[in-house]
C-alpha positions as a printed Julia matrix, in Angstrom:
546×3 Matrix{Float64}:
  -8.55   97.83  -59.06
  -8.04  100.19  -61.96
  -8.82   98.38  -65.31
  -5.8    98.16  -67.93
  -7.09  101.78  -69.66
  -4.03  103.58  -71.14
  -6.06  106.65  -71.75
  -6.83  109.14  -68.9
 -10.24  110.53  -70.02
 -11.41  106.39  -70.82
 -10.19  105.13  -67.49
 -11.92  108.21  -65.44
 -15.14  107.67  -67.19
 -15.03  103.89  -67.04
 -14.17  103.13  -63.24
 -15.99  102.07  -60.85
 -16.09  101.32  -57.14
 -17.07   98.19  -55.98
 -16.77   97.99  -52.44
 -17.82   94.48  -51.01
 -20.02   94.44  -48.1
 -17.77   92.76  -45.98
 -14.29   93.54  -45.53
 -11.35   93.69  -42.86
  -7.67   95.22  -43.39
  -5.88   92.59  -41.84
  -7.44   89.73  -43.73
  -7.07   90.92  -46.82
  -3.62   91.94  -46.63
  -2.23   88.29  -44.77
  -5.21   85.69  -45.05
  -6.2    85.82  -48.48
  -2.39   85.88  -49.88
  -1.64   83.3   -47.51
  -4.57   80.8   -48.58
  -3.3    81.09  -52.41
  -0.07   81.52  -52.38
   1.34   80.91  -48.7
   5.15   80.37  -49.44
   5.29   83.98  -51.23
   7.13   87.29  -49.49
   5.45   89.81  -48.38
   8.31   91.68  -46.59
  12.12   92.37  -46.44
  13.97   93.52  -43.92
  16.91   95.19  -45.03
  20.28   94.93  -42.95
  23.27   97.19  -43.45
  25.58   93.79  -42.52
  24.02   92.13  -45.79
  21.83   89.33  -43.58
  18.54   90.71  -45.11
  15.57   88.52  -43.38
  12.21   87.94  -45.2
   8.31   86.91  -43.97
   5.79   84.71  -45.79
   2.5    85.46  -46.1
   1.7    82.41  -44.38
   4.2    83.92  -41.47
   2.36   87.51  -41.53
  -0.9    85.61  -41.55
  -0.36   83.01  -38.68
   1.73   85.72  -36.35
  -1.14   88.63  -36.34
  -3.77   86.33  -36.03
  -1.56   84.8   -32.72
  -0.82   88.32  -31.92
  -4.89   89.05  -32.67
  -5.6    86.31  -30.0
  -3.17   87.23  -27.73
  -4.42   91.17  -27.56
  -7.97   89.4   -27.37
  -6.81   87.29  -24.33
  -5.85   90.27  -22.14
  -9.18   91.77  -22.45
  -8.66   93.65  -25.45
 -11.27   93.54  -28.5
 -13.16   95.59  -31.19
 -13.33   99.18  -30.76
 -10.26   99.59  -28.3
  -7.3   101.76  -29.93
  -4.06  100.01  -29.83
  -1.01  102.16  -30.59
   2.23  101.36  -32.48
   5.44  103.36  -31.75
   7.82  101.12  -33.38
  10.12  101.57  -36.71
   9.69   99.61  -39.62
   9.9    96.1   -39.45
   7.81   92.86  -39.57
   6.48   93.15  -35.98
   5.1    96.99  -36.86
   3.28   94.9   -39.87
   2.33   92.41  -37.66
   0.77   94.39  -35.4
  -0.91   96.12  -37.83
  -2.78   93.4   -39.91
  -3.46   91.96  -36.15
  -5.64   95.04  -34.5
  -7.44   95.1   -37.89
  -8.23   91.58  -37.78
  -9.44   91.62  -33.91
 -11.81   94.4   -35.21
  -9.76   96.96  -32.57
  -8.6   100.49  -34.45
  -4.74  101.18  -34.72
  -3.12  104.28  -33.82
   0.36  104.23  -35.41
   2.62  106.94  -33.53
   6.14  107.87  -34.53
   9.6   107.11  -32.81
  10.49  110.75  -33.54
   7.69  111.94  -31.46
   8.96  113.71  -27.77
   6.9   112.39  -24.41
   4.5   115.56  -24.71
   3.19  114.97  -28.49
   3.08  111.18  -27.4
   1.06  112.02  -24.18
  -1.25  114.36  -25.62
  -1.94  111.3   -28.33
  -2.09  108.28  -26.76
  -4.31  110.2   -23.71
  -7.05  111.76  -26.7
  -7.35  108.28  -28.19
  -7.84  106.78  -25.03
  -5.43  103.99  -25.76
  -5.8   100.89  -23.97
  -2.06   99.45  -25.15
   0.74   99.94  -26.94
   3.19   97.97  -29.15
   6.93   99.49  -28.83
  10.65   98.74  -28.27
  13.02   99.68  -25.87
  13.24  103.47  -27.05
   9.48  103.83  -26.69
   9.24  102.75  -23.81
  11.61  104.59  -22.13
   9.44  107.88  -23.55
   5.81  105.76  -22.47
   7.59  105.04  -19.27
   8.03  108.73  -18.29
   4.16  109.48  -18.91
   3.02  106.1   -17.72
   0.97  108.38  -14.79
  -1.09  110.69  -17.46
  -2.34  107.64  -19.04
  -5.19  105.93  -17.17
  -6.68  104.37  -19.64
  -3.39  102.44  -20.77
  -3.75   99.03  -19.86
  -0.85   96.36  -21.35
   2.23   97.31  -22.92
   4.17   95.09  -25.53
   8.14   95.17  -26.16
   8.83   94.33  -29.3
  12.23   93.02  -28.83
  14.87   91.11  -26.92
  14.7    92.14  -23.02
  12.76   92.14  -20.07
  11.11   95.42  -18.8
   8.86   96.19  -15.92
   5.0    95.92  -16.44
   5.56   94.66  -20.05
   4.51   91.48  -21.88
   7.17   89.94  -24.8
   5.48   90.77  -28.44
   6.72   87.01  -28.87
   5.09   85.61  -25.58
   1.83   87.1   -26.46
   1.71   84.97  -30.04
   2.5    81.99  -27.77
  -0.96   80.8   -28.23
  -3.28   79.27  -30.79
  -1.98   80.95  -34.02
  -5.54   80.57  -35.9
  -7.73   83.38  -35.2
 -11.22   84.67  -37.21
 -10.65   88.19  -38.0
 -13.93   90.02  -37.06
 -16.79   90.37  -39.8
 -16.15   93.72  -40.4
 -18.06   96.22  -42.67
 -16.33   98.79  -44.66
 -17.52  101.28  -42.66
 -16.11   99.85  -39.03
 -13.63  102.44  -37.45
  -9.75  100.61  -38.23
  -7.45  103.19  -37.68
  -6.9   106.68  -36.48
  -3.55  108.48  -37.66
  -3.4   112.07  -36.02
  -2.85  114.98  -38.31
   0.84  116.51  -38.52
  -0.17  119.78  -36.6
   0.71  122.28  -38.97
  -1.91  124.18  -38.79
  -2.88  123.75  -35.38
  -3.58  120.73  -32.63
  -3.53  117.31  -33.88
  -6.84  115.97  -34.49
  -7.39  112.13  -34.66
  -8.46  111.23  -38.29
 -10.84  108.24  -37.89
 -10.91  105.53  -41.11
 -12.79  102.81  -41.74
 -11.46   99.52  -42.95
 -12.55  101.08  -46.72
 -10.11  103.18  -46.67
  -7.38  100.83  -47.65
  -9.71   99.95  -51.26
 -10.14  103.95  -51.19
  -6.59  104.0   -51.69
  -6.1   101.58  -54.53
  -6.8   103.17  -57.77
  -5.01  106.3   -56.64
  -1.99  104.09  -55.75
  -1.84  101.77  -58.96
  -2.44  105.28  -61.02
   1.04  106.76  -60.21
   3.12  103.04  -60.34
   1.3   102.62  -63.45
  -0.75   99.15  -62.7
   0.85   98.09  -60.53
   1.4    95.01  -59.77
   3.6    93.72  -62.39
   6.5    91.53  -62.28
   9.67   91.64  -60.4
   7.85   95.0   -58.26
   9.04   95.67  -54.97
   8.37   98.76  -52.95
  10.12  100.76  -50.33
   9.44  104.38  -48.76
  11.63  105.96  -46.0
   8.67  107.5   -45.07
   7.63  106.4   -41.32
   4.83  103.68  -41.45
   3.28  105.79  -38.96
   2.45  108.36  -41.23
  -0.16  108.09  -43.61
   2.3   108.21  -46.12
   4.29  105.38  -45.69
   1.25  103.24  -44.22
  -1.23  103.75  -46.95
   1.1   105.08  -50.08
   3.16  102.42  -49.56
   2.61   99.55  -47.23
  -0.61   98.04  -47.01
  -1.76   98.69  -50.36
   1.72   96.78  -51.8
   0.5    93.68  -49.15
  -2.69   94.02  -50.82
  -1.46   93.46  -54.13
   1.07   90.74  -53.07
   4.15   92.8   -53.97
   7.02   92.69  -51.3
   7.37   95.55  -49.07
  10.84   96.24  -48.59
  11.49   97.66  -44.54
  15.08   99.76  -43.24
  15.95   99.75  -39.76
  14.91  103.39  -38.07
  18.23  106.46  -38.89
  18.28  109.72  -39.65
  17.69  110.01  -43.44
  20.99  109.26  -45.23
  21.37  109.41  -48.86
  23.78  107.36  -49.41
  22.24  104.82  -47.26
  19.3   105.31  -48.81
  20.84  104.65  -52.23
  22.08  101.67  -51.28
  18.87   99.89  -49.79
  17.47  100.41  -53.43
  20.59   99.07  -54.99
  20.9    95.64  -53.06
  17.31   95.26  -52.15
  16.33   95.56  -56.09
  13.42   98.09  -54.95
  11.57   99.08  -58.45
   8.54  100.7   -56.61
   9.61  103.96  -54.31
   6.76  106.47  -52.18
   9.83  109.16  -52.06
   8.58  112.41  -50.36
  10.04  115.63  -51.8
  12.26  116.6   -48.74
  14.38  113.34  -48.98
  14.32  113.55  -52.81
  15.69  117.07  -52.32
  18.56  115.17  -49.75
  19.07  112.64  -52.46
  20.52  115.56  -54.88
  23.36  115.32  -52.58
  24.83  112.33  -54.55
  26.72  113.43  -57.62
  25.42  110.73  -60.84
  23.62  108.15  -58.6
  23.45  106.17  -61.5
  26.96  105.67  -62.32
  27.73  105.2   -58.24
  24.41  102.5   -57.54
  23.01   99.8   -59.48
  19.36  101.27  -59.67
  16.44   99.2   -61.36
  13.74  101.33  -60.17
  10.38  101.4   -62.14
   7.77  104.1   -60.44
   8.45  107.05  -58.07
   5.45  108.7   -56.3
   5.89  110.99  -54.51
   3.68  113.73  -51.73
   3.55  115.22  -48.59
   4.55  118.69  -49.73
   5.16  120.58  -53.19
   7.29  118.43  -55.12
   8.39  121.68  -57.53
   9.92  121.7   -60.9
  13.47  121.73  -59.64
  13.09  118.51  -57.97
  11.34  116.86  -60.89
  13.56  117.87  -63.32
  16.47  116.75  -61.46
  15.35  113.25  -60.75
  14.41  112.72  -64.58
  18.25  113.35  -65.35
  19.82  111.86  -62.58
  17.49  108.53  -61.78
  16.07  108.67  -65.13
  12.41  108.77  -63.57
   9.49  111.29  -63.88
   8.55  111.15  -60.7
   4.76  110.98  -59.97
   3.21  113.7   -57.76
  -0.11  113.22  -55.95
  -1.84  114.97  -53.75
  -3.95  114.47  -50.64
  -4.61  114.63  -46.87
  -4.57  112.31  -43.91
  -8.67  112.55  -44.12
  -8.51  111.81  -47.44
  -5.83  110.65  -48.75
  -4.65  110.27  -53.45
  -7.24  112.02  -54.92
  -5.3   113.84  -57.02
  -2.22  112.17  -58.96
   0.26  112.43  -62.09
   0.82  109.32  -63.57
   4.06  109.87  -65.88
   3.51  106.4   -67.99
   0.17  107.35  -68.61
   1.51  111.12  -69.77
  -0.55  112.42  -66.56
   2.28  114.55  -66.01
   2.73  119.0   -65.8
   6.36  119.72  -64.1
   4.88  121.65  -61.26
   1.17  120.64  -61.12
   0.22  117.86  -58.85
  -1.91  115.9   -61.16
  -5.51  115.37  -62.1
  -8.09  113.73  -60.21
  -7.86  110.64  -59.85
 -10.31  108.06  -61.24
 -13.47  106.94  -58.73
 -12.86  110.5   -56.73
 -14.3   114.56  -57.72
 -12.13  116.78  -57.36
 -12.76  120.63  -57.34
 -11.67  124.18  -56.75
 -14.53  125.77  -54.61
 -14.92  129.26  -52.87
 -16.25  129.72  -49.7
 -20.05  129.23  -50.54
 -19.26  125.59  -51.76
 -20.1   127.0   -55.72
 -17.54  125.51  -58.21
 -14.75  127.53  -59.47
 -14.13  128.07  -62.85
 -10.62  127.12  -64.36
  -8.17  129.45  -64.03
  -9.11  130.77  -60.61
  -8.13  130.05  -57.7
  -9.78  128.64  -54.25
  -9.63  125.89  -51.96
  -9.41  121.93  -53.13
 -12.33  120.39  -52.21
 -13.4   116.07  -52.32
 -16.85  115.57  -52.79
 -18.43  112.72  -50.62
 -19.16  110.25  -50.36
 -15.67  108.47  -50.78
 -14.5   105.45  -49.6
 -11.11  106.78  -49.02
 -12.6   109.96  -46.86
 -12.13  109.73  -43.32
 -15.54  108.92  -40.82
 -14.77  111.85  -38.51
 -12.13  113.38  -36.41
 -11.73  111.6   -33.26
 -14.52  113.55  -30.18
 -14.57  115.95  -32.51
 -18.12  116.32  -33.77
 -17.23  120.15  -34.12
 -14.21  119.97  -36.25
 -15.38  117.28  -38.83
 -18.4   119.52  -39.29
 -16.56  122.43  -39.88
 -14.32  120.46  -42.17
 -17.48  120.36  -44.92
 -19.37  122.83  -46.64
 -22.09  121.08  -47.83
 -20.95  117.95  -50.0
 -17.45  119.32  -50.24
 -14.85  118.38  -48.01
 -12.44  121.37  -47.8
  -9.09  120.65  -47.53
  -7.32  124.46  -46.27
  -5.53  124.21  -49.15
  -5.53  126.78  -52.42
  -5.3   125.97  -55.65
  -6.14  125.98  -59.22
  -7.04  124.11  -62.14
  -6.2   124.84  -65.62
  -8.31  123.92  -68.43
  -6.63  121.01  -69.31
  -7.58  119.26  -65.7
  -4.78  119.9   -63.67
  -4.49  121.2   -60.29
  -1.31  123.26  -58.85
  -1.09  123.61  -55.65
  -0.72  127.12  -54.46
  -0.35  127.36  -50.57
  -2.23  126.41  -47.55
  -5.31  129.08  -46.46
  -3.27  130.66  -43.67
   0.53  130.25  -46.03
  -0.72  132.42  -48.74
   1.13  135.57  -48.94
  -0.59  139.0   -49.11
   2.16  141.64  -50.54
   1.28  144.92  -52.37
  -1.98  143.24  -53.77
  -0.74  140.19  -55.14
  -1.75  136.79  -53.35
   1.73  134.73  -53.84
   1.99  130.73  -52.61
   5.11  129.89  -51.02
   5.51  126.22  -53.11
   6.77  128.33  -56.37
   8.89  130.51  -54.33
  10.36  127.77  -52.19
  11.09  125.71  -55.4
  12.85  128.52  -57.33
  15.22  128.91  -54.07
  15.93  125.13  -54.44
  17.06  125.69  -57.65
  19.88  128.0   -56.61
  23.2   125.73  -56.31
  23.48  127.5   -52.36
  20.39  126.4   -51.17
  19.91  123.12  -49.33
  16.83  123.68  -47.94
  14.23  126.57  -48.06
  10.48  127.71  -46.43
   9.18  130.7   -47.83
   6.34  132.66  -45.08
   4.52  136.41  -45.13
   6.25  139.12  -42.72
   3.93  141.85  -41.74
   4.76  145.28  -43.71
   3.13  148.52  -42.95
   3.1   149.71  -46.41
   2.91  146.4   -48.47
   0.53  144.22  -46.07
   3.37  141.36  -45.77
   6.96  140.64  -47.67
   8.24  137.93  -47.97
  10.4   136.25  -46.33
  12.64  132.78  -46.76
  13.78  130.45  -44.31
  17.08  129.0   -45.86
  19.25  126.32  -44.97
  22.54  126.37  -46.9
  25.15  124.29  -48.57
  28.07  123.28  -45.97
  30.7   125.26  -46.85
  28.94  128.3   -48.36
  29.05  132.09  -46.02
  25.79  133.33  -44.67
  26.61  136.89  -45.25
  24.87  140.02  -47.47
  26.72  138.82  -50.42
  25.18  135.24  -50.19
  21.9   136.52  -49.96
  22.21  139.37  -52.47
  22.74  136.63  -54.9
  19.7   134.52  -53.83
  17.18  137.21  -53.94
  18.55  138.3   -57.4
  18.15  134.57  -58.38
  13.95  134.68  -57.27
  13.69  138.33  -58.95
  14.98  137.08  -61.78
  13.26  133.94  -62.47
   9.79  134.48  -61.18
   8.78  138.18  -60.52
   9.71  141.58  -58.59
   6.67  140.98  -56.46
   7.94  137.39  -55.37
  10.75  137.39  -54.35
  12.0   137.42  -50.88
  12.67  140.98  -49.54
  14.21  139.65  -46.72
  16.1   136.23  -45.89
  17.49  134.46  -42.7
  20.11  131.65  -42.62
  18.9   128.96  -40.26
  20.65  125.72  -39.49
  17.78  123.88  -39.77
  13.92  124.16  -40.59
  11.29  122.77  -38.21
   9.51  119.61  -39.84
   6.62  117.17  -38.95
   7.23  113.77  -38.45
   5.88  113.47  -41.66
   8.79  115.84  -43.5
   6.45  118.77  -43.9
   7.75  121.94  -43.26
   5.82  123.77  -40.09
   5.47  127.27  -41.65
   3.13  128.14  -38.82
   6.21  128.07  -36.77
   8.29  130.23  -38.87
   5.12  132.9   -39.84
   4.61  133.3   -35.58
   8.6   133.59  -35.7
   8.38  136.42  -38.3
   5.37  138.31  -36.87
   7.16  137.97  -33.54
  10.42  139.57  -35.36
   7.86  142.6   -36.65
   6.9   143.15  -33.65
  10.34  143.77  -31.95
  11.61  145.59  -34.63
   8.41  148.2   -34.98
C-alpha cells in the first residue's frame, strides 16, 4: 500500500515493495475480508427494475472455495487454464477468486468476442473448461469440435444444456476449501492482448500481479480506500482494465465493487447506475467518456457523488479532460500501461499529478523511461519508446508458448512497450503513438492521439481515428477516420470545415489532408481503436487509386 505522502517526489522516494512470500489472489480478495469482517459487501449488482442484489464477503468466500472444490472434483487442479466468458456479475467474481484459490490460472474471455477469436483463444491456452451462460455457449457450442483439450463446461444460469454442469450444482459440496500455498511468482491468469498490432498473444501473470497493481491504483483514487468508496467500470472484467483497474484491487481493499448487467454502452444508462448505486470510485475509459458528452449538464439531470475518475486504455486528450472537469466536476486521472504490465505511469489530480494531455508520471515502486533502440536512456525532450525496467511485480512472466515473443519484448532490462513517447523535464510522459501509428509526412513524425483529440473537439465529430496514407511526394498524409454527429451531412462542406478546424489549432503539417465519413470505427473488446485496420484500409485505397 502507498503510505499517506501528499507530495509526489516524497512518496516516489519513500515506497517500497514488500511482497510476502506467500500469496494467492483468491484468498486475499474473499478469505481474509471474510475472517475480519464477514457480514461486509463486497459486490452490487445493479438492476435496471430497482431490485439491486448484494454478496458478503463471507458469501464470495464460502461460494469460490465450493466452486474451488467442485472444479477440483472433476479432475481439475493447479496449472489447468479455466476460462470465463460471462458478463459482470457475482458468479464472474466467483469464479475468479475460485481458480486462483485452486492454484489453476484464469483466462477471462469477452461476450463480445465472435466463435473464431474465441476458438483461436481457448484452443492456444489449452483450456480444460469454461465458465459461461447461455450466450456463450451457444458460440462454445459451435466450436465444441476444435477444442480437444476442453473438458467440463459450466452454465452459469437458470437452464439445462447438453454436456454442461449447473455453476450452482458444482458448489453443492463442502463449501470450505484451502486455497493452494501459492508463491507470488505461480502463473494465475493469462488475459490475451487486444490484437492491435497483430495476433493475440497470451500474457501470463503471476498471483503478484494483483500487489503490482496496488500503488498504481490507490495513486489515481487518491488513497483509496476511504469512506463511503464504491467503484464501478463499464469496462468488461475480461479485460485487464476492468479486472485489475477496477475489480480485484477494490476486493482487495474491501471497497464494494459495483457490477451492470452486459448492453451496449448507454449513457444515460450509464449515468444512472452511478446515480442510484452511489458509485464515488469510476475506471472510465476515454471512448465511453467521449459517449458520456452526449448528455447535456449531467449534473443538473443525475444525482452524482463521485470522488475519483481514472481513466486508460487509449489517449484520454485534452478535449475529454477538460470537458469532464466542467461537466462532472472531476479531473479525471490518466494512467498508462499494458496488459504485460499494467499502471506504471499515472496522474493523480488530488495529488496535483496532473498535465491536460500527458498521461502522468511514473508511478511510485516502478522506472519508467524513454529508450531508443539500443536500450540507452533518452534524454527529456526526445522522443522514443516507453520502456519498464524489471524486475516488477506487476510485469507479466511471459507470453503464453511464446519463448520468442517475450524475448523479443526486452532489450536488455527494459521492457519495451511499442509505444512512443516523451518526457518533459518536469517528469511527465505524453504519449505520442504506437511504433507502427506514427505518421511520416514531409519530414515531420506526427502521433495520431493529438490529432484525434483536436477532431474531438470539433462540435461534428462523434468519434475520430487518425492513420498515415502513403504519398508519393510527402511519404504519407494523413488521414482521419470520422464518425459524425446524427444529424450532421457528410459532404465537402462538412469536411472543409473539419480540416480547417485541425489546421488551425495544431499545424499545416497535421492536419488531415484527406477525411472519410464512416458509420462506425473498428474497436477491441477493450474500446481501443484498431488503427491497423484502418492504415491496411488506406494503403489498400493507395493502391487502387495509383
Amino acid at each position: 500500500m502507498l503510505p499517506r505522502i501528499e507530495n509526489y517526489e516524497d512518496l516516489y522516494s519513500e515506497f517500497r515493495w514488500r511482497i510476502p512470500k506467500r500469496f494467492n489472489i483468491g484468498a486475499a480478495v474473499s478469505d481474509a475480508w471474510a475472517a475480519r469482517d464477514p457480514g461486509r459487501v463486497c459486490l452490487e449488482h445493479f438492476s435496471p427494475d430497482g431490485a439491486h442484489q448484494s454478496l458478503t464477503y463471507a458469501e464470495l468466500a464460502s461460494r469460490s472455495s465450493a466452486f474451488a472444490a467442485g472444479l477440483a472434483a472433476r479432475g481439475i487442479g493447479p496449472g489447468d487454464r479455466v476460462a470465463i466468458l460471462l458478463p459482470q456479475g457475482f458468479e464472474a467474481a466467483i469464479a475468479h477468486a475460485a481458480i486462483y484459490k485452486l492454484g489453476a490460472i484464469a483466462l477471462p474471455l469477452a461476450l463480445l468476442f465472435g466463435v473464431e477469436a474465441l476458438a483461436y483463444r481457448l484452443r492456444d491456452a489449452e483450456a480444460v473448461a469454461i465458465v459461461t451462460n447461455h450466450f456463450g455457449y451457444e458460440r462454445v457450442a459451435a466450436i465444441r469440435a476444435e477444442l480437444p483439450d476442453l473438458r467440463l463446461i459450466v452454465l452459469a444460469e437458470e437452464g439445462e444444456l447438453p454436456g454442461t454442469v449447473r455453476f450452482e450444482r458444482l458448489m453443492a459440496g463442502e463449501g470450505r476449501f484451502a486455497a493452494a500455498d501459492t508463491t507470488p511468482d505461480d502463473p494465475a491468469l493469462m488475459i490475451y492482448t487486444s490484437g492491435t498490432t497483430g495476433p493475440p498473444k497470451g500474457a501470463l501473470h503471476g498471483h503478484r500481479v494483483l500487489l503490482g497493481h496496488l500503488p498504481g491504483f490507490q495513486f489515481h483514487h487518491h488513497f483509496l480506500p476511504k469512506s463511503g468508496d464504491r467503484m464501478w467500470t463499464p469496462a468488461d472484467w475480461a479485460w485487464a482494465g476492468g479486472l485489475l483497474n477496477a475489480l480485484l484491487p477494490s476486493l482487495f481493499f474491501g471497497v464494494p465493487v459495483v457490477s451492470s448487467p452486459a448492453q451496449k454502452f448507454d449513457p444515460h444508462m450509464a449515468f444512472r447506475i452511478m446515480q442510484d448505486m452511489d458509485v464515488r470510485n469510476a475506471f472510465i475509459p476515454p471512448t465511453a467518456l467521449r459517449l458520456l458528452r452526449s448528455v447535456e449538464r449531467p449534473r443538473e439531470r443525475y444525482r452524482l457523488s463521485l470522488r475519483t475518475i481514472g481513466s486508460a486504455g487509449e489517449v484520454l486528450g485534452r478535449e475529454t479532460y477538460e470537458w469532464a472537469k466542467a461537466a462532472l466536476g472531476i479531473e479525471v486521472s490518466e494512467f498508462y500501461g499494458q496488459t504485460e504490465c499494467n499502471i506504471v505511469i499515472s496522474s493523480a489530480a488530488d495529488l496535483d499529478v496532473l498535465k491536460p494531455g500527458s498521461m502522468g508520471k511514473a508511478v511510485p515502486g516502478h522506472e519508467v523511461a524513454i529508450i531508443d533502440r539500443e536500450g540507452s536512456v533518452l534524454p527529456p525532450g526526445t522522443v522514443g519508446q516507453v520502456a519498464i525496467k524489471r524486475p516488477d511485480p506487476v510485469m507479466f512472466l511471459g507470453y503464453w508458448k511464446n519463448d520468442g515473443a517475450t524475448e523479443a519484448k526486452f532489450i536488455g532490462d527494459w521492457m519495451t512497450t511499442g509505444d512512443q513517447g516523451v518526457l518533459d523535464d518536469e517528469g511527465y510522459f505524453t504519449f505520442f503513438g504506437r511504433e507502427d501509428d506514427v505518421i511520416t509526412s514531409s519530414g515531420y513524425r506526427i502521433g495520431p492521439g493529438e490529432i484525434e483529440d483536436c477532431l474531438m473537439g470539433h462540435p461534428d465529430v462523434q468519434m475520430a481515428a487518425a492513420v498515415g496514407r502513403p504519398d508519393p511526394v510527402r511519404t504519407e498524409i494523413v488521414k482521419a477516420y470520422v464518425v459524425l454527429k446524427p444529424g450532421v451531412a457528410a459532404d465537402e462542406g462538412t469536411a472543409a470545415e473539419i480540416r480547417g478546424w485541425v489546421k488551425n489549432r495544431l499545424s499545416m503539417h497535421e492536419y488531415p489532408r484527406e477525411i472519410e465519413f464512416v458509420d462506425s470505427l473498428p474497436l477491441t473488446t477493450s474500446g481501443k481503436v484498431i488503427r491497423r485496420l484502418l492504415r491496411e484500409r488506406a494503403v489498400a485505397e493507395a493502391v487502387r487509386n495509383r
